[in-house]
PDBQT receptor file of N, H, CA, C and O in Angstrom, charges set to zero:
ATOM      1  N   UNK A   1    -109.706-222.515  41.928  1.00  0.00    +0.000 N 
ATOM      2  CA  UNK A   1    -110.131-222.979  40.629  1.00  0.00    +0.000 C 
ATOM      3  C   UNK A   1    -108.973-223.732  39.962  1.00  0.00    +0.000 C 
ATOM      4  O   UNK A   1    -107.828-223.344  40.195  1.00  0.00    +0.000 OA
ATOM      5  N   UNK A   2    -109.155-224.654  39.247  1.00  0.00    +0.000 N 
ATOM      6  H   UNK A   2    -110.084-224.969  39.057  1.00  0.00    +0.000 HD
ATOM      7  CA  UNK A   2    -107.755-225.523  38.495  1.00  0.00    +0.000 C 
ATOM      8  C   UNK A   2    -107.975-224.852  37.113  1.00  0.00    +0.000 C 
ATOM      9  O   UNK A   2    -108.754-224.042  36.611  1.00  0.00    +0.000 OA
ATOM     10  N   UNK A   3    -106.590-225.808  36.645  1.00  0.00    +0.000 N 
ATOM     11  H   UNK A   3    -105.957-226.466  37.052  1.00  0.00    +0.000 HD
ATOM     12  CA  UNK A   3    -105.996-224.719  35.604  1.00  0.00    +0.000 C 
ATOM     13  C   UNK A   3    -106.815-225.139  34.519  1.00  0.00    +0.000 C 
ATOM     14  O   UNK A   3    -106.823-224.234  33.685  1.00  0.00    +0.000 OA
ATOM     15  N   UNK A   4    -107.449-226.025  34.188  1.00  0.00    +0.000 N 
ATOM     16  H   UNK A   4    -107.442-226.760  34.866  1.00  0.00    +0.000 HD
ATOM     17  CA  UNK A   4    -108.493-225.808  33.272  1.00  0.00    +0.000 C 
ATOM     18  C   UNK A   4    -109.622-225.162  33.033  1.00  0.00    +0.000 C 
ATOM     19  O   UNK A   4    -110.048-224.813  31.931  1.00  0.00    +0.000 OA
ATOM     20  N   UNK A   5    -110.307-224.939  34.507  1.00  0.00    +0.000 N 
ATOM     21  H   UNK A   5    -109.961-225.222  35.401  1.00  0.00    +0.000 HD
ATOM     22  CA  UNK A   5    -111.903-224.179  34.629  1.00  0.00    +0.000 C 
ATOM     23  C   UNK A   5    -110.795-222.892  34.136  1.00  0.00    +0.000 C 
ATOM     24  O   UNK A   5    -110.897-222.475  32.982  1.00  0.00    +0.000 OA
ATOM     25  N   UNK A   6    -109.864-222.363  34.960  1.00  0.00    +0.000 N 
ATOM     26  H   UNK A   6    -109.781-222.701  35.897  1.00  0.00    +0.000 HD
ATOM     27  CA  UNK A   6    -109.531-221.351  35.280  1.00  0.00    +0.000 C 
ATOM     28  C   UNK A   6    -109.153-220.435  33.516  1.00  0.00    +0.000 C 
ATOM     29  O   UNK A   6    -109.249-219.225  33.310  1.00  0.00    +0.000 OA
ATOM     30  N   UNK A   7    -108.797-221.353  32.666  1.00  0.00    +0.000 N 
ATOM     31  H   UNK A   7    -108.720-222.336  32.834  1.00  0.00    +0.000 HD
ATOM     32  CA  UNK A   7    -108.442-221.416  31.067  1.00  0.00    +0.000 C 
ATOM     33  C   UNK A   7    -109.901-220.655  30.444  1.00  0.00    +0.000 C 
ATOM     34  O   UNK A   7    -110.132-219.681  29.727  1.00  0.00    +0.000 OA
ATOM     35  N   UNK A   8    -110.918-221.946  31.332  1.00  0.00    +0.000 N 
ATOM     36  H   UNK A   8    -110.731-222.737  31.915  1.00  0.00    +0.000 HD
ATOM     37  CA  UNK A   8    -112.362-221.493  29.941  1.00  0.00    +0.000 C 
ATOM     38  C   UNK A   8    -112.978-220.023  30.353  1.00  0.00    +0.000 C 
ATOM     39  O   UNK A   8    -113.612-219.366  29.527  1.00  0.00    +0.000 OA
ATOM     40  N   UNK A   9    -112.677-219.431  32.060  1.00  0.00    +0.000 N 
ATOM     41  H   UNK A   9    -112.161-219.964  32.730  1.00  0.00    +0.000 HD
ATOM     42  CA  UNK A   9    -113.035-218.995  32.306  1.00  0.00    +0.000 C 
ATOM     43  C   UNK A   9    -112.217-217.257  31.799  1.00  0.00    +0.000 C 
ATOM     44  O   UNK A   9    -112.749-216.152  31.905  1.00  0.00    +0.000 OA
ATOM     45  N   UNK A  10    -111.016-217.532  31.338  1.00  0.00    +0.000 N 
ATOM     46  H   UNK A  10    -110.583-218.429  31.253  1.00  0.00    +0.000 HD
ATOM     47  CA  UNK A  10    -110.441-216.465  30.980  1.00  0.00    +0.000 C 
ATOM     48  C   UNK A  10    -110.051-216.358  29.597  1.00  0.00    +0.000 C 
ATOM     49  O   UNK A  10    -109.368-215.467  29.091  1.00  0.00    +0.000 OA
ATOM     50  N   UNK A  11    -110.762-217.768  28.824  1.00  0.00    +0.000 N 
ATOM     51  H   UNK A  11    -111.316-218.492  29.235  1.00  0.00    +0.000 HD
ATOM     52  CA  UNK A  11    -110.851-217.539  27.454  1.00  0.00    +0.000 C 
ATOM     53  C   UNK A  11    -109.302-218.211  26.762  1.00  0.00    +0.000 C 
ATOM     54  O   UNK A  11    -109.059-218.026  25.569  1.00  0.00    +0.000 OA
ATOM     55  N   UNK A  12    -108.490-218.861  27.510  1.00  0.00    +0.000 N 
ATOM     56  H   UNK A  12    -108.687-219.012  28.479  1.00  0.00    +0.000 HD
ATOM     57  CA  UNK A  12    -107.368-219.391  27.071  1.00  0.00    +0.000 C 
ATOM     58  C   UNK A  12    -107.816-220.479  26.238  1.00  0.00    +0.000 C 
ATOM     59  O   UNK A  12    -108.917-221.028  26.261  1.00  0.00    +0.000 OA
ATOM     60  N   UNK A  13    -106.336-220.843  25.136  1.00  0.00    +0.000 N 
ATOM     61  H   UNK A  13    -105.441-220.397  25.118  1.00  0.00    +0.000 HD
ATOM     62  CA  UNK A  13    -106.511-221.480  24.036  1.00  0.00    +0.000 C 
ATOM     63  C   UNK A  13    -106.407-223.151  24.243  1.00  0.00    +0.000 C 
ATOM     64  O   UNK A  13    -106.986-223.998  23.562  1.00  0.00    +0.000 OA
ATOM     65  N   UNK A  14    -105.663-223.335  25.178  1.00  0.00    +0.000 N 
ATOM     66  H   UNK A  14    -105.194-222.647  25.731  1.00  0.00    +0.000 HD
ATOM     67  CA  UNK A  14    -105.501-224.519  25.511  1.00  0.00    +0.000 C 
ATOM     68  C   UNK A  14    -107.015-225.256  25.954  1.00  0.00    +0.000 C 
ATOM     69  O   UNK A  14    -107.612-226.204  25.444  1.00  0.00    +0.000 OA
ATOM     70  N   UNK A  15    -107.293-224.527  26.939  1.00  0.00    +0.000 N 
ATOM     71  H   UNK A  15    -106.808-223.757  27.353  1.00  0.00    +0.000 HD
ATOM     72  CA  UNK A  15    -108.578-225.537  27.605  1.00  0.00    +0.000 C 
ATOM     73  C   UNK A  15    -109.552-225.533  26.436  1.00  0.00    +0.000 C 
ATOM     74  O   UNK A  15    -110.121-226.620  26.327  1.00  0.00    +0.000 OA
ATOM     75  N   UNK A  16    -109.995-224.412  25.315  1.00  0.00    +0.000 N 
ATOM     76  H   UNK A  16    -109.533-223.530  25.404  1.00  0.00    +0.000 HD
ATOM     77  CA  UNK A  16    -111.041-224.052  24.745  1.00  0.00    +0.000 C 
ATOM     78  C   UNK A  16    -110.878-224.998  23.603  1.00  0.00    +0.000 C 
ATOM     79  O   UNK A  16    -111.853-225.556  23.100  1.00  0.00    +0.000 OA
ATOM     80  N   UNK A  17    -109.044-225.275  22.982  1.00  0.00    +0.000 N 
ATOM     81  H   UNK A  17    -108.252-224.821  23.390  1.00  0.00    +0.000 HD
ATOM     82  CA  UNK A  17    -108.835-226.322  22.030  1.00  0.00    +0.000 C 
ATOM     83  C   UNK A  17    -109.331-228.085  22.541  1.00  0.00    +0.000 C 
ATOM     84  O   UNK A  17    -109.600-228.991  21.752  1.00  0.00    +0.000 OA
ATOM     85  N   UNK A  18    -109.338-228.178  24.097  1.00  0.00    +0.000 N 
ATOM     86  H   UNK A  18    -109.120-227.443  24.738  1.00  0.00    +0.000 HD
ATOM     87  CA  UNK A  18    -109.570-229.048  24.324  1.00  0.00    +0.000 C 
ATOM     88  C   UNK A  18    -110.982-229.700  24.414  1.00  0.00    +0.000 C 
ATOM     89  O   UNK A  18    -111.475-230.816  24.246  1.00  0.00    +0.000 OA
ATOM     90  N   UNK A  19    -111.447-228.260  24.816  1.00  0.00    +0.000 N 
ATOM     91  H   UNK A  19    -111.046-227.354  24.953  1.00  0.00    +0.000 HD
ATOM     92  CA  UNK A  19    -113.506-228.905  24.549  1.00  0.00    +0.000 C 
ATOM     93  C   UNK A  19    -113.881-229.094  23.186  1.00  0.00    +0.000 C 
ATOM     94  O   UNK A  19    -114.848-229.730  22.768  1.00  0.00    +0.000 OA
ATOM     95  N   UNK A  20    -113.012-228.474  22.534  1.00  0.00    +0.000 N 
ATOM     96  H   UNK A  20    -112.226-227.957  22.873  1.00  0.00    +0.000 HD
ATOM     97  CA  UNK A  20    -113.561-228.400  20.952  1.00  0.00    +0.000 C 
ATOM     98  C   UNK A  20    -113.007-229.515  20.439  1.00  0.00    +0.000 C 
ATOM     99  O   UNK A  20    -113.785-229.933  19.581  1.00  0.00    +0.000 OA
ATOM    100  N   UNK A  21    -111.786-230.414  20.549  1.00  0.00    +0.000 N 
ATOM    101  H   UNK A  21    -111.154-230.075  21.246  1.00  0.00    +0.000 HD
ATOM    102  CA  UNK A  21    -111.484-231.741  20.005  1.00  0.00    +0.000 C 
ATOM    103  C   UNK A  21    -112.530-232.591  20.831  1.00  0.00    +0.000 C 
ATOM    104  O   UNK A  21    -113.394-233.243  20.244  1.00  0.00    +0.000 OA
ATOM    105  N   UNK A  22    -112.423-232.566  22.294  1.00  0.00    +0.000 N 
ATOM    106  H   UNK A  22    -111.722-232.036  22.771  1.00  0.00    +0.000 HD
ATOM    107  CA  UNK A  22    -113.709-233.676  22.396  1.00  0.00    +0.000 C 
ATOM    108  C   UNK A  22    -114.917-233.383  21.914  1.00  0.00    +0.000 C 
ATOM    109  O   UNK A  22    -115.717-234.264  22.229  1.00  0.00    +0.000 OA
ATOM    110  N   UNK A  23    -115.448-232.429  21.217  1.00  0.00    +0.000 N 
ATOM    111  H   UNK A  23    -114.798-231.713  20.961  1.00  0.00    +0.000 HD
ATOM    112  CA  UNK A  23    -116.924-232.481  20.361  1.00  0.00    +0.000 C 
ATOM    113  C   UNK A  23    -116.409-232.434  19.235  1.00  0.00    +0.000 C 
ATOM    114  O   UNK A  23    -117.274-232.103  18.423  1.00  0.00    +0.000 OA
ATOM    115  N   UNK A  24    -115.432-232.596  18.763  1.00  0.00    +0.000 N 
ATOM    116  H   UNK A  24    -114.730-232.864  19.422  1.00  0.00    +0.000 HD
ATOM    117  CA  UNK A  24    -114.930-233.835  17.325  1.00  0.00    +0.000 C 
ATOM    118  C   UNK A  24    -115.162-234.972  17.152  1.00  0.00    +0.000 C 
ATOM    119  O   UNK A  24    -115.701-235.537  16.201  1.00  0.00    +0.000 OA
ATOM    120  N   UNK A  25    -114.491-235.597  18.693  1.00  0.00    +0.000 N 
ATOM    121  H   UNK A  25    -114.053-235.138  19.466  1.00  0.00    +0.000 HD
ATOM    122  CA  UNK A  25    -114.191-236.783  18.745  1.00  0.00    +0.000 C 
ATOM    123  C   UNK A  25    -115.782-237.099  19.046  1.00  0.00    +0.000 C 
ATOM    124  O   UNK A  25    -116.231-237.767  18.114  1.00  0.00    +0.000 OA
ATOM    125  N   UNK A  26    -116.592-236.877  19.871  1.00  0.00    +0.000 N 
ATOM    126  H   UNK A  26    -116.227-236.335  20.627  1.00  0.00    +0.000 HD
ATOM    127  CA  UNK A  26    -117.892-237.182  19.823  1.00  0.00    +0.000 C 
ATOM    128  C   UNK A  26    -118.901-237.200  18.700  1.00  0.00    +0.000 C 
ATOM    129  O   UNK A  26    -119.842-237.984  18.582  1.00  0.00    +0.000 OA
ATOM    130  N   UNK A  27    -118.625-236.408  18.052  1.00  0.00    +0.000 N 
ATOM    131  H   UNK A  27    -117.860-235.771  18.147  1.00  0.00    +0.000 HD
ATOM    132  CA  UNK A  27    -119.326-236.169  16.857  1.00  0.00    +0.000 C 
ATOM    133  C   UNK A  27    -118.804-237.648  15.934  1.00  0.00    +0.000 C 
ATOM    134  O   UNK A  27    -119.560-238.460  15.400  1.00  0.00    +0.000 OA
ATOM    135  N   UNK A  28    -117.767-237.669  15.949  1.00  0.00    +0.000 N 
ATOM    136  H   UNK A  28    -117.153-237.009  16.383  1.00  0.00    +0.000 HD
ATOM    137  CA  UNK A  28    -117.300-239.253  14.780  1.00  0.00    +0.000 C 
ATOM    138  C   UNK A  28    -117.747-240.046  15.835  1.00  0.00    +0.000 C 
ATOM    139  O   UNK A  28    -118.954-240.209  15.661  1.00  0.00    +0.000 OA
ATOM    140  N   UNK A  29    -117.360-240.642  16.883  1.00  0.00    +0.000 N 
ATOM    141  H   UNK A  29    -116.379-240.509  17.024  1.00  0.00    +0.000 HD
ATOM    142  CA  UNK A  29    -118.034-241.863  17.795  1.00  0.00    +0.000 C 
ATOM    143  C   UNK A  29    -119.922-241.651  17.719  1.00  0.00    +0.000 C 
ATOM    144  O   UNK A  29    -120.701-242.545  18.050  1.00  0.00    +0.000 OA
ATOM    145  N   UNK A  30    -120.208-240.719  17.376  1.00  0.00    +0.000 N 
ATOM    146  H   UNK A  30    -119.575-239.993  17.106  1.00  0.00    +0.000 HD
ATOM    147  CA  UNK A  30    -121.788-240.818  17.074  1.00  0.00    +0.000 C 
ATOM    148  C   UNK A  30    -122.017-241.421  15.555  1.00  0.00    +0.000 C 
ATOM    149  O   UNK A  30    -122.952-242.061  15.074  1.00  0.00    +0.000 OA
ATOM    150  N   UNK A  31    -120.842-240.974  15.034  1.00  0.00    +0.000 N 
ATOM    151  H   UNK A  31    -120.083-240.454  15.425  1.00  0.00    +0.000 HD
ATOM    152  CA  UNK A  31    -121.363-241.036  13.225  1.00  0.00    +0.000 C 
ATOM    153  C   UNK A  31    -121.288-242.558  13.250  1.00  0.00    +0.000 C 
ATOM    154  O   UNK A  31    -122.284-243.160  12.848  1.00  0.00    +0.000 OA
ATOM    155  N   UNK A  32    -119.976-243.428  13.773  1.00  0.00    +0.000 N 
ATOM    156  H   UNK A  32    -119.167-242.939  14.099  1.00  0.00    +0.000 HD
ATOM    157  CA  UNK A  32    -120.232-244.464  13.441  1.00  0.00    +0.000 C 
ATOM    158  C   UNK A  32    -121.118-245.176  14.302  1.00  0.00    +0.000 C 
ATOM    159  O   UNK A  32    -121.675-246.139  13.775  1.00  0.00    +0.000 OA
ATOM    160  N   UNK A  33    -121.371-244.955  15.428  1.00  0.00    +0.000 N 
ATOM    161  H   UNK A  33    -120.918-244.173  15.856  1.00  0.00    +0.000 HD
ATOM    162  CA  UNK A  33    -122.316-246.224  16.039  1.00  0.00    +0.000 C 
ATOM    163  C   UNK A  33    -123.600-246.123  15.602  1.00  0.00    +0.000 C 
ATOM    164  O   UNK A  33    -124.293-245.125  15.409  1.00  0.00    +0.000 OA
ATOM    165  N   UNK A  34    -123.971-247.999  15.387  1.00  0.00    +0.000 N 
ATOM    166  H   UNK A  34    -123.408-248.811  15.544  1.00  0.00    +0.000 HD
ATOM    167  CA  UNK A  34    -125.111-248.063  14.800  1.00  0.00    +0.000 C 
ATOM    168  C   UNK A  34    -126.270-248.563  15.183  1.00  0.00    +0.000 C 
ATOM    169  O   UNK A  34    -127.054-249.258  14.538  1.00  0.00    +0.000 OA
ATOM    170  N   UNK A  35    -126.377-247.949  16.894  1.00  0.00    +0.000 N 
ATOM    171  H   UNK A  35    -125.740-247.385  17.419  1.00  0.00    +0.000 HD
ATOM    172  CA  UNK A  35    -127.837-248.093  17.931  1.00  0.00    +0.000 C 
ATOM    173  C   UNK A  35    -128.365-247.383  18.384  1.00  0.00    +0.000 C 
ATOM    174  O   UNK A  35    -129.134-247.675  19.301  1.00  0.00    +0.000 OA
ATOM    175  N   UNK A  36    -128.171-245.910  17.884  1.00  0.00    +0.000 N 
ATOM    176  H   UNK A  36    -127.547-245.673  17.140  1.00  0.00    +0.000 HD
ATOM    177  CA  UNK A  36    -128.632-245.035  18.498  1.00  0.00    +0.000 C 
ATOM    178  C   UNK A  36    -128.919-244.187  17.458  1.00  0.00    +0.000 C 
ATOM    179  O   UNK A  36    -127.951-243.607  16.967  1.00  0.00    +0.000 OA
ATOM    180  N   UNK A  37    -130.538-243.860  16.771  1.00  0.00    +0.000 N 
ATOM    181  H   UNK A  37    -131.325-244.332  17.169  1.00  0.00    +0.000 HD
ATOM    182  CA  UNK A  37    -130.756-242.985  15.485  1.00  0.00    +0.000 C 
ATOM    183  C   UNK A  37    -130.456-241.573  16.006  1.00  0.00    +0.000 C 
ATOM    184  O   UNK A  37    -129.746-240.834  15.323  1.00  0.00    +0.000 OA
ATOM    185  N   UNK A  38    -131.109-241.030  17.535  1.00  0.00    +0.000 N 
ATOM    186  H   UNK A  38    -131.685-241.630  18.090  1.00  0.00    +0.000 HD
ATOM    187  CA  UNK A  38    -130.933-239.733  17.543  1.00  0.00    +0.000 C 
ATOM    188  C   UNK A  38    -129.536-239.095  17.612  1.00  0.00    +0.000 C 
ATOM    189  O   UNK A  38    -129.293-237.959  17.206  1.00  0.00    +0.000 OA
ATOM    190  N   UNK A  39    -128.550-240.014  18.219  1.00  0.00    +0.000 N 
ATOM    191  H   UNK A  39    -128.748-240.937  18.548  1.00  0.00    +0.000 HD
ATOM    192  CA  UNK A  39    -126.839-239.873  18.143  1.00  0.00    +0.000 C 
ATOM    193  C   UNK A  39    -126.465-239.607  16.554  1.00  0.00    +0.000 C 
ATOM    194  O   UNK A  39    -125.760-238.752  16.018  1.00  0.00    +0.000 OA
ATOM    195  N   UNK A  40    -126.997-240.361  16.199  1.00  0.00    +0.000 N 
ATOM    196  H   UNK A  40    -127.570-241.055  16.635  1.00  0.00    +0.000 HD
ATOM    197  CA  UNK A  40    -126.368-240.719  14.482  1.00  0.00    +0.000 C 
ATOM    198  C   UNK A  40    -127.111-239.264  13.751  1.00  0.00    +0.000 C 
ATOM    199  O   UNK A  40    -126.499-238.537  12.968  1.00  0.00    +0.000 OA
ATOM    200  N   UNK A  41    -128.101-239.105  14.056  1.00  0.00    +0.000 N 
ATOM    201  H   UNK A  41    -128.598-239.695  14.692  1.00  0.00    +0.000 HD
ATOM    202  CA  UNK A  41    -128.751-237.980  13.377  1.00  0.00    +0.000 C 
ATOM    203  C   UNK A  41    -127.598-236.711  13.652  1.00  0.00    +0.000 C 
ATOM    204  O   UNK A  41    -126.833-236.223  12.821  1.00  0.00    +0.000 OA
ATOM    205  N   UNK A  42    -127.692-236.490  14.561  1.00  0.00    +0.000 N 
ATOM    206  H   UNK A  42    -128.313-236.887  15.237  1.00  0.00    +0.000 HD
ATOM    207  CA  UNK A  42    -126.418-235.217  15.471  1.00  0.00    +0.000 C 
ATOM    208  C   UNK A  42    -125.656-235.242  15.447  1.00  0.00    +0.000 C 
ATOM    209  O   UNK A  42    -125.036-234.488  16.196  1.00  0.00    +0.000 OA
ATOM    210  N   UNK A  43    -124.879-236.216  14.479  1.00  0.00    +0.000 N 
ATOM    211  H   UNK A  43    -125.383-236.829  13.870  1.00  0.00    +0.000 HD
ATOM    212  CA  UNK A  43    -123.270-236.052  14.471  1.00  0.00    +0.000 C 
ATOM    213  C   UNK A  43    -122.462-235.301  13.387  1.00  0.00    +0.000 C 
ATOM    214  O   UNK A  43    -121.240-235.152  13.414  1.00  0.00    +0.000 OA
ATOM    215  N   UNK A  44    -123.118-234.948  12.640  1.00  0.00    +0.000 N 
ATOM    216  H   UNK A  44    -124.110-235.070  12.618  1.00  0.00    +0.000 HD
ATOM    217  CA  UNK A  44    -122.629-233.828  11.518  1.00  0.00    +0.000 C 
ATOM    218  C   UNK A  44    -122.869-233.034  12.197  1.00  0.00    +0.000 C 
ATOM    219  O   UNK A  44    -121.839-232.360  12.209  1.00  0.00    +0.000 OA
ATOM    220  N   UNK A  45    -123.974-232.312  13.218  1.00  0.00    +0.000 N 
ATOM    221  H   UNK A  45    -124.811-232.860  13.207  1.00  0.00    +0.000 HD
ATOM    222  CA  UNK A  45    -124.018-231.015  13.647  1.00  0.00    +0.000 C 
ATOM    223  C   UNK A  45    -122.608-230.770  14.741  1.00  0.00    +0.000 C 
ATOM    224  O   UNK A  45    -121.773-229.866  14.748  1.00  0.00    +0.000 OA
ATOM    225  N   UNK A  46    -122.745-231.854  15.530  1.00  0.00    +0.000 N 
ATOM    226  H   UNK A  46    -123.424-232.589  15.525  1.00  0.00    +0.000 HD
ATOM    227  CA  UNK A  46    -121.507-231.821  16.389  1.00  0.00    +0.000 C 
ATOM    228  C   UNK A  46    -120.287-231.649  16.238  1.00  0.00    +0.000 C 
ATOM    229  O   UNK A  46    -119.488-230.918  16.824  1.00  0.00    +0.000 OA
ATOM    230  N   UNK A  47    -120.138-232.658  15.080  1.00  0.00    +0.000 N 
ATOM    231  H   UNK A  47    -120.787-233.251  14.604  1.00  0.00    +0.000 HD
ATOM    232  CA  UNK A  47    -118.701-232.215  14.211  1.00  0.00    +0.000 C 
ATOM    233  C   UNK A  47    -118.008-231.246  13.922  1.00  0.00    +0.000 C 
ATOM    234  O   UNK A  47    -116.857-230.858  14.126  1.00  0.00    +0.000 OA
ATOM    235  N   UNK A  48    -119.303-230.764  13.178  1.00  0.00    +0.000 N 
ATOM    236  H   UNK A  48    -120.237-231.078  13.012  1.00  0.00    +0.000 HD
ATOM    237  CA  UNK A  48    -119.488-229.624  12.607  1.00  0.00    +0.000 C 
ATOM    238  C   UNK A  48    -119.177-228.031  13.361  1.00  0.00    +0.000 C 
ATOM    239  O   UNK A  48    -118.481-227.126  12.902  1.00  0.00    +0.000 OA
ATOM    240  N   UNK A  49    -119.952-228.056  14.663  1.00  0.00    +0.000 N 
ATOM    241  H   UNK A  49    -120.518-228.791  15.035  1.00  0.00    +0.000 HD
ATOM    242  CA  UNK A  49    -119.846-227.257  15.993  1.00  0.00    +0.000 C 
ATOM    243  C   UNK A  49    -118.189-226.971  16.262  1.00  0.00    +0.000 C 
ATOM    244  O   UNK A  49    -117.585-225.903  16.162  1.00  0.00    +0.000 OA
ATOM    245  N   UNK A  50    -117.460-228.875  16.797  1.00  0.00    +0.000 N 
ATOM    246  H   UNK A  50    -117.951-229.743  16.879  1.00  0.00    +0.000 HD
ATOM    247  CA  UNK A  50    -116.705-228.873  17.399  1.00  0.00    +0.000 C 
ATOM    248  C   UNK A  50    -115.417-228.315  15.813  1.00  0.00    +0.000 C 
ATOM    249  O   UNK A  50    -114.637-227.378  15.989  1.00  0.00    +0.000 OA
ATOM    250  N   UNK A  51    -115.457-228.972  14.646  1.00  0.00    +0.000 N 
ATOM    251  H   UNK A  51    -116.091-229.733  14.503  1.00  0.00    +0.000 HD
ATOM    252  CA  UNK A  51    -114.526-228.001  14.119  1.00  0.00    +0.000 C 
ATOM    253  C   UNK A  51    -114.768-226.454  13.726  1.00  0.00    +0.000 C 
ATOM    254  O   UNK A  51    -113.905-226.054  12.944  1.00  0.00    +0.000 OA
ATOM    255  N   UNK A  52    -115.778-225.440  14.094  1.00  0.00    +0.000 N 
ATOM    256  H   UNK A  52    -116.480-225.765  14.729  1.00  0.00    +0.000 HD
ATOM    257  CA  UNK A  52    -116.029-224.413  13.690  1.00  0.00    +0.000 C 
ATOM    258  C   UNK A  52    -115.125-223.441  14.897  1.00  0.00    +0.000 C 
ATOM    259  O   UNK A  52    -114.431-222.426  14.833  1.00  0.00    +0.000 OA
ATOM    260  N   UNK A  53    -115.668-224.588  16.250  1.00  0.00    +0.000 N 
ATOM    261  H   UNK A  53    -116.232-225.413  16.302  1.00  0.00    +0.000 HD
ATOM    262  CA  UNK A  53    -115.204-224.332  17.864  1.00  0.00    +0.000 C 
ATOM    263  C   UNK A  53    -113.877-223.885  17.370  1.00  0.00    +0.000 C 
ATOM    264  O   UNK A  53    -113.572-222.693  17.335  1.00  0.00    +0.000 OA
ATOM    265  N   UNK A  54    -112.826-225.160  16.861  1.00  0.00    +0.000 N 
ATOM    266  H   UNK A  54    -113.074-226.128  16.889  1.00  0.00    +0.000 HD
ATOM    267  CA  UNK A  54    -111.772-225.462  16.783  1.00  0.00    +0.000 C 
ATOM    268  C   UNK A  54    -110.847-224.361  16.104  1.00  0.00    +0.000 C 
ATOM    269  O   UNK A  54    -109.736-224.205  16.611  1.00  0.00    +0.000 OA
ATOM    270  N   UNK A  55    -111.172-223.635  15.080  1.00  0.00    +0.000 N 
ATOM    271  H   UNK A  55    -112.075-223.762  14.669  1.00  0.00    +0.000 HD
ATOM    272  CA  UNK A  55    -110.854-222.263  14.274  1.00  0.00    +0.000 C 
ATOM    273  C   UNK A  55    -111.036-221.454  14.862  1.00  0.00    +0.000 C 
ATOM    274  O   UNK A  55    -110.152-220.651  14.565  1.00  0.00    +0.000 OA
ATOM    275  N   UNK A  56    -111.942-220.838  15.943  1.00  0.00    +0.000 N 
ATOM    276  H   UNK A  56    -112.660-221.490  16.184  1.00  0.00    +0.000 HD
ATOM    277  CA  UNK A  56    -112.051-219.616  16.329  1.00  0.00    +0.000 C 
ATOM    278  C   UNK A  56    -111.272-219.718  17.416  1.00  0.00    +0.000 C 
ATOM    279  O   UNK A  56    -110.382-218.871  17.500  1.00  0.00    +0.000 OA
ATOM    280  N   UNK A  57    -111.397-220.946  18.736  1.00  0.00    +0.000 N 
ATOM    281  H   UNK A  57    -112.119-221.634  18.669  1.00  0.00    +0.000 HD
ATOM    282  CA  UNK A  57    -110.490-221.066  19.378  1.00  0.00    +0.000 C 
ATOM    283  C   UNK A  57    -108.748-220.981  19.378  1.00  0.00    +0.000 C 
ATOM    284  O   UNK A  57    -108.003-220.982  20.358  1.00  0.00    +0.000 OA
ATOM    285  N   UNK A  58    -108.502-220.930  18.362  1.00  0.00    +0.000 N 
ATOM    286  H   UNK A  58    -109.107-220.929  17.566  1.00  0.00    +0.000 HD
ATOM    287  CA  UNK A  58    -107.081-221.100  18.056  1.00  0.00    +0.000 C 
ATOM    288  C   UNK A  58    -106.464-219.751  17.637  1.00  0.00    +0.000 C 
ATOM    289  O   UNK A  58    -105.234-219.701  17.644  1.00  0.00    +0.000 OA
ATOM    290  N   UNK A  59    -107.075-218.772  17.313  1.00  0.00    +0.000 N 
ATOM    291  H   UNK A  59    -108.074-218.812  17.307  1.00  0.00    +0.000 HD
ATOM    292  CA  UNK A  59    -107.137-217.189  17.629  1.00  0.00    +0.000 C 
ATOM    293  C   UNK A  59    -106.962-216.862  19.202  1.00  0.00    +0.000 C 
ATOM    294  O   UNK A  59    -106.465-215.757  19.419  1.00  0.00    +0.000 OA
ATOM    295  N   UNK A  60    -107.167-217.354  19.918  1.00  0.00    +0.000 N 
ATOM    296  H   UNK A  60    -107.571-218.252  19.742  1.00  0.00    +0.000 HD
ATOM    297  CA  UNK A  60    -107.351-217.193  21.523  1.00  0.00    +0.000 C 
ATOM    298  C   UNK A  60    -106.140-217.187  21.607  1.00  0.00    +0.000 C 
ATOM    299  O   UNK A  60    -105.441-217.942  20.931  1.00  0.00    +0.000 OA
ATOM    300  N   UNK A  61    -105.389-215.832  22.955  1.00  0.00    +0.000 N 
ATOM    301  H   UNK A  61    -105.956-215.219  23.504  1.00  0.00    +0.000 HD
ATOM    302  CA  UNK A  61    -104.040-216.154  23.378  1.00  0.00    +0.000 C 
ATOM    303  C   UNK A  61    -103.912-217.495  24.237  1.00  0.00    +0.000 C 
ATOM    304  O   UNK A  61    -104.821-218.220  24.640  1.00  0.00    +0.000 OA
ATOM    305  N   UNK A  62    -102.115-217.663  24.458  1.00  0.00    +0.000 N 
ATOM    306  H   UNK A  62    -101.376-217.074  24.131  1.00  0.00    +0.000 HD
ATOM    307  CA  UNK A  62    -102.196-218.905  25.125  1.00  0.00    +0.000 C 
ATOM    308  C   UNK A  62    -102.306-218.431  26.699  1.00  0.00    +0.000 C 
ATOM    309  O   UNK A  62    -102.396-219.273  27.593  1.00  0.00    +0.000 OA
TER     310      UNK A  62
C-alpha cells in the first residue's frame, strides 16, 4: 500500500488534510465556472463539506 492510501486508511492527518483541501479547491472551481448549473448549484455544499472535513481532520495524529 503507498503512503497515502496507507494515511486514509489509518486515519493520519496528512493524507485526510489533503482530500479535504482538494474538496475546497473543487468546491471554488465549481462556484466560479459558468457552464455547468448542477456544478454551480453544489459548490457551497462542497466547500462547505471540504472545510468542515478540514477542522476535524486536523485533530488527527500525524
Amino acid at each position: 500500500m503507498s503512503g497515502f492510501f496507507s494515511g486514509l486508511v489509518r486515519l493520519r492527518r496528512g493524507s485526510w488534510e489533503m482530500v479535504a483541501t482538494v474538496l475546497i479547491g473543487l468546491g471554488v472551481v465549481m462556484l466560479m465556472q459558468p457552464f455547468v448549473l448542477w456544478a454551480f448549484t453544489y459548490s457551497f455544499i462542497t466547500t462547505l463539506v471540504g472545510t468542515v472535513m478540514f477542522i476535524i481532520v486536523s485533530h488527527f495524529p500525524e
